[in-house]
C-alpha positions as CSV (number, residue, x, y, z in Angstrom):
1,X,92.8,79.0,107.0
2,X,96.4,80.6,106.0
3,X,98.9,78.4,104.8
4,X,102.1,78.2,102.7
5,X,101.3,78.4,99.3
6,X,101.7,75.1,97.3
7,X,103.2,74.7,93.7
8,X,100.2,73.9,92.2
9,X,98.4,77.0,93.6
10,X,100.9,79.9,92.3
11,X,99.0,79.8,88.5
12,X,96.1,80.6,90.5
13,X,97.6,83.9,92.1
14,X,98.0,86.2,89.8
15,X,94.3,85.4,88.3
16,X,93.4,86.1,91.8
17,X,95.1,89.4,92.0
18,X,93.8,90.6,88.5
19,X,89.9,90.1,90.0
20,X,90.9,91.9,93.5
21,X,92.2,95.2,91.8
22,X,88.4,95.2,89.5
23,X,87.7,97.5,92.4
24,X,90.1,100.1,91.6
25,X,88.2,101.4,88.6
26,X,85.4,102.3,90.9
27,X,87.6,104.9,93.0
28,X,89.3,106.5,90.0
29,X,92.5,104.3,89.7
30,X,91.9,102.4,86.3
31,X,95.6,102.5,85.6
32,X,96.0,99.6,88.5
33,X,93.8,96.9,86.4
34,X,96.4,97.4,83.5
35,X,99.4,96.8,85.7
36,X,100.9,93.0,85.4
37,X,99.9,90.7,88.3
38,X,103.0,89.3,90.3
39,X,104.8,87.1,88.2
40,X,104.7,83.1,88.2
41,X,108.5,83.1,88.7
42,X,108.5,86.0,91.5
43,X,105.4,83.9,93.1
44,X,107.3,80.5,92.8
45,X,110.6,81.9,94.3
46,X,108.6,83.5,97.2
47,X,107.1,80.2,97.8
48,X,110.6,78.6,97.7
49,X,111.7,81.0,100.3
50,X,108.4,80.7,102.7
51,X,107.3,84.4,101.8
52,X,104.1,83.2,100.1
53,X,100.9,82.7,102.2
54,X,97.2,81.9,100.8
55,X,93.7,82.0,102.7
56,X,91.4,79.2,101.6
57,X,88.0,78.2,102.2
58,X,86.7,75.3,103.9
59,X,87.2,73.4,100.8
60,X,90.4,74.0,100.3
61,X,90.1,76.9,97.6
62,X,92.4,79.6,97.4
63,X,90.9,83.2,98.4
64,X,93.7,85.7,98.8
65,X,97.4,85.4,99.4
66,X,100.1,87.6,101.0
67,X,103.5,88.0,99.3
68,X,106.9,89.0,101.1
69,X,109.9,90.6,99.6
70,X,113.0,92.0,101.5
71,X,114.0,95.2,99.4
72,X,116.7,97.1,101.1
73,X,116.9,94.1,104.8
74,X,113.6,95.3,105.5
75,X,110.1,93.1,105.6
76,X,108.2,94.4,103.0
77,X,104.3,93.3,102.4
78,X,104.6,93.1,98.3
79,X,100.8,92.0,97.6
80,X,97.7,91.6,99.4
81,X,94.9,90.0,97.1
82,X,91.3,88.8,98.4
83,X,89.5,87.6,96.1
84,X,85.3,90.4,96.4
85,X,83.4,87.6,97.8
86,X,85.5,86.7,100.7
87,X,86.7,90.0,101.6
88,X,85.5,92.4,105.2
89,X,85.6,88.5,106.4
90,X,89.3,89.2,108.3
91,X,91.1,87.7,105.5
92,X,93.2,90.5,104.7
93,X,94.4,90.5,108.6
94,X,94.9,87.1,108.7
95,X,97.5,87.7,105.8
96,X,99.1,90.5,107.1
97,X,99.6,88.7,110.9
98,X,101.2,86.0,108.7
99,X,103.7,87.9,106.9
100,X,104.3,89.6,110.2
101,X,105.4,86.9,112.3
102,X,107.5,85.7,109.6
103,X,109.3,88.6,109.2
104,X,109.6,88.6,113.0
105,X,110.9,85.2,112.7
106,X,113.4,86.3,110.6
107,X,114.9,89.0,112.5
108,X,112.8,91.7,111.1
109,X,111.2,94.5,113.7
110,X,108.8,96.0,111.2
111,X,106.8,95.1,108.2
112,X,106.6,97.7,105.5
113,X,104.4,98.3,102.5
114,X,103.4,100.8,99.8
115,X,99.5,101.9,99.5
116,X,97.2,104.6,98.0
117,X,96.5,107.2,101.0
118,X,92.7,107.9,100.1
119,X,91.2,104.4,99.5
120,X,89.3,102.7,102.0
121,X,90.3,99.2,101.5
122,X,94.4,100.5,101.8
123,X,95.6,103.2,104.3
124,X,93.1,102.9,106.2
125,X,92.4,100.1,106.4
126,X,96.4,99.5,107.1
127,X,96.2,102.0,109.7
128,X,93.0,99.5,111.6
129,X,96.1,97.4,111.6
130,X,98.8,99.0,113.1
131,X,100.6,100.4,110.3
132,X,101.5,103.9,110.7
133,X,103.1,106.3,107.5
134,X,107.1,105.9,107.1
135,X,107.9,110.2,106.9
136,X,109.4,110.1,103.2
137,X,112.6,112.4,104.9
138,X,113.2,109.5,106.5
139,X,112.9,106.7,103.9
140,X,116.0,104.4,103.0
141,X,117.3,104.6,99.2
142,X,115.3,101.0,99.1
143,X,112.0,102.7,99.7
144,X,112.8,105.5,97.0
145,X,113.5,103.1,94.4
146,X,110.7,101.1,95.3
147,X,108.2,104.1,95.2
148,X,110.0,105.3,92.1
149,X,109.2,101.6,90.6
150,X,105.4,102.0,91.6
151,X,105.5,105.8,90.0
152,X,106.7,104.3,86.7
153,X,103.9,101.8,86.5
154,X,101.9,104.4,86.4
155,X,101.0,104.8,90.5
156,X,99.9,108.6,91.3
157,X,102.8,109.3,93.8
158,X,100.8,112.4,95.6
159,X,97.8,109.9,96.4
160,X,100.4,107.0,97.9
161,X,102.8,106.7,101.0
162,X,104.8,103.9,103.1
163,X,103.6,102.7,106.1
164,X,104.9,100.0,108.5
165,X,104.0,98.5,111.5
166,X,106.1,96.6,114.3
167,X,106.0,93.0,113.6
């Protein structure tokens, strides 16, 4: 089931996060696991604002979330978490349909997001979705200063691109 986050469940997020990105070391990417989680602050305001969206189980746990930011007045997918056991379980779709029709909601014709190119669980697995890469010629000085955020935490910026999907 995907639903608004509630207040009690944003403590739980970025514990969530942290065990979804354990399966970055196996593809060469051991620099993700020591990035910071979204924080409880960033999580709570996105909740606030309707841009926070768990999956739970049929009793009520909390498996993944999607999280929404608007960088630039564009839609942009922030995180995707799913916790090992309950992902290739259409999850991670769910998530991303949700975000989507919010953003479509709100006026938005696309949702964007950031991902590595060359793992199997991000671009394409994106691109089974609909998303399609943004050309960076043609990316807005939001997109620039988002990648150039991700490049400072330590993201390889030849192994990443923008993709986007109509909403």
């Amino acid at each position: 089931m995907i639903r608004a986050a509630r207040p009690e469940e944003i403590a739980l997020l970025p514990h969530i996060e942290n065990a979804a990105d354990q399966r970055y070391a196996r593809v060469g990417l051991p620099r993700v696991l020591a990035m910071p989680p979204a924080s409880i602050a960033s999580l709570e305001a996105a909740r606030r604002d309707g841009c926070l969206w768990v999956a739970t189980s049929r009793l009520n746990r909390v498996a993944g979330f999607a999280l929404m930011k608007f960088p630039g007045g564009t839609a942009w997918l922030d995180q995707l978490s799913v916790l090992a056991r309950w992902q290739e379980r259409g999850i991670g779709t769910a998530l991303i349909d949700r975000a989507a029709q919010e953003a479509r909601r709100r006026g938005y014709d696309a949702l964007y997001l950031s991902t590595y190119l060359d793992v199997p669980w991000n671009a394409p697995f994106y691109a089974r979705r609909g998303f399609e890469p943004v050309p960076r010629g043609t990316w807005p000085s939001a997109f620039r200063r988002q990648f150039s955020i991700g490049n400072s935490q330590g993201h390889p910026p030849w192994r990443r691109a923008i993709m986007s999907r109509p909403t």
